[in-house]
N, C-alpha and C positions, 0 to 999 in steps of 0.2 A: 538102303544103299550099301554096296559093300564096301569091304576096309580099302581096299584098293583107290575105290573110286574116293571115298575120305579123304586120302592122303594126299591122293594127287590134288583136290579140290584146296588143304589144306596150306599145300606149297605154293599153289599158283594165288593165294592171297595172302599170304607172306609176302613172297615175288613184285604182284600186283602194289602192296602196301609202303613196298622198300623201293619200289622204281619213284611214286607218287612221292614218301617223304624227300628222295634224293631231289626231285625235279621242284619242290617247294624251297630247300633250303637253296638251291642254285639259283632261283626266282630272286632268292630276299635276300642273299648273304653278298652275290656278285653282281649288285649295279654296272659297276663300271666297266664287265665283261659286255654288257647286254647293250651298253651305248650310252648309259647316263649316267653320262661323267661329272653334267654341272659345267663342263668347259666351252667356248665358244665354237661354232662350228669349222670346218676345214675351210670352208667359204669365206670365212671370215677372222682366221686366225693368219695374221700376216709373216709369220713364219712359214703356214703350209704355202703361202702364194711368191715364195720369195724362185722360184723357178717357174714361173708363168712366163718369163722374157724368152722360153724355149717354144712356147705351145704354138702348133700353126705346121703348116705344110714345109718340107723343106729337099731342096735337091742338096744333096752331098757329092765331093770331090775331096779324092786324097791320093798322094802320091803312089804311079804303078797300078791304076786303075783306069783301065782304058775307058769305059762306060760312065756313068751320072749312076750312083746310086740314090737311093730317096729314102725320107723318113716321112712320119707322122706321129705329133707329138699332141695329148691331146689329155683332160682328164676323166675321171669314172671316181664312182663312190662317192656322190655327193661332195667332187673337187678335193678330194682325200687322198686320192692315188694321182698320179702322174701316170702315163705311158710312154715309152716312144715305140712307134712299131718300125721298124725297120727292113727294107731291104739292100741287101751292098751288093747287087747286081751278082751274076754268074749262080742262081738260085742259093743266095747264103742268104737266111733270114734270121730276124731273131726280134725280141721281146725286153724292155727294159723296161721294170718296175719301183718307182720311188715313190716315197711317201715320207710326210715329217710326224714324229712321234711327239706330241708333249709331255708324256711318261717320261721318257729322258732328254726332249729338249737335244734330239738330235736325227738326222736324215738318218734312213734304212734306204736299200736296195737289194731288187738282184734280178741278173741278167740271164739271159736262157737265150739258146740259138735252134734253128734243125739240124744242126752237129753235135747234139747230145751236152753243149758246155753248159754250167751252170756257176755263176760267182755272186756269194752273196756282199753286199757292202754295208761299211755305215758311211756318211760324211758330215759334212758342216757345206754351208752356204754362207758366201758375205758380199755384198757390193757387185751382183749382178757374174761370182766367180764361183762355180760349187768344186769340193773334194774328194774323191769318196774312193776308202779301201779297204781290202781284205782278201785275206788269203785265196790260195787255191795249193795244185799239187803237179808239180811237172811229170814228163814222163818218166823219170825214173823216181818216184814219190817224195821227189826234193820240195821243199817247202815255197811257195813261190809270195810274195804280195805282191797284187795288182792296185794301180791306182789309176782313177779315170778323173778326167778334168773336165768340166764343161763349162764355157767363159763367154761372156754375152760380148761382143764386139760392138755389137752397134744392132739398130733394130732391126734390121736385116739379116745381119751376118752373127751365127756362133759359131765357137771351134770348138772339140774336143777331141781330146787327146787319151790315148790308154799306155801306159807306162807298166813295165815289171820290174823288181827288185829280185833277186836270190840273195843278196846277203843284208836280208833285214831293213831295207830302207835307205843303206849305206851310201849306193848307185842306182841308178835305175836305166835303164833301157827304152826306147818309144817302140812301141808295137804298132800304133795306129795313131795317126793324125786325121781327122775328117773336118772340111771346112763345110759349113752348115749355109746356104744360101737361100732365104724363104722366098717360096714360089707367090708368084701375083702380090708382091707386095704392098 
């Protein structure tokens, strides 16, 4: 063989040797990256299921909306994720993602539109009312917190509401009220 071909043979199991150790210690050292936490499932941890009073078909109305927009609320991941898909009529769509974390014993979100918006949240849930805030950036890269409500009325009926702050919490503003009315009830 020549020196060449040695070398390169030489690196590529090194290479080969240090991918294999990397992927063993990831295997044995991060259980609870991989799924096995030892904790109960999402299906069965009644913090994940404390926003199920959302899930199901829903027409929407909110003020200055001449149409019926609609949602679809529904879960994936082994009842671990929430969705709602959304449409608010006049092609504005978008995508809300929630999930309850038992690492910290608190809601995650975050919402994406086809207008390019992106807002991530955390919140809490209690007694059929969720919270949930966090930042974003106005147009002139003033700091903004948004806060979204979503509050079970009755079996039929949710409302939520999207609120901003610019001075920290202090006041806030309603950006969007949407009354939630489930279809074929």
């Amino acid at each position: 063989m020549s020196q060449n071909l040695l070398v390169l043979r030489s690196r590529w199991l090194r290479k080969s040797t240090f991918l294999v150790a990397i992927a063993v210690w990831l295997c044995s050292s991060t259980p609870r990256a991989l799924g096995a936490t030892g904790a109960p499932s999402c299906a069965a941890n009644p913090n994940s299921r404390q926003l199920d009073f959302w899930l199901g078909n829903w027409n929407v109305t909110f003020p200055g909306m001449p149409s019926t927009a609609s949602s679809e609320v529904y879960l994936d991941l082994d009842k671990c994720l929430l969705i709602e898909s959304w449409d608010g009529g006049k092609g504005h769509t978008g995508k809300n993602f929630l999930a309850y974390s038992p690492d910290d014993n608190r809601w995650h979100g975050l919402f994406a539109d086809n207008q390019g918006r992106v807002h991530i949240f955390e919140g809490k849930i209690e007694n059929g009312s969720a919270e949930f805030t966090g930042p974003s950036r106005g147009p002139n890269g003033e700091t903004i917190l948004n806060r979204i409500k979503v509050r079970r009325v009755s079996d039929t009926q949710v409302q939520q509401s999207w609120e901003k702050s610019t001075d920290n919490g202090a006041t806030w503003a309603l950006e969007f009220r949407g009354d939630y009315s489930r279809q074929n009830p």
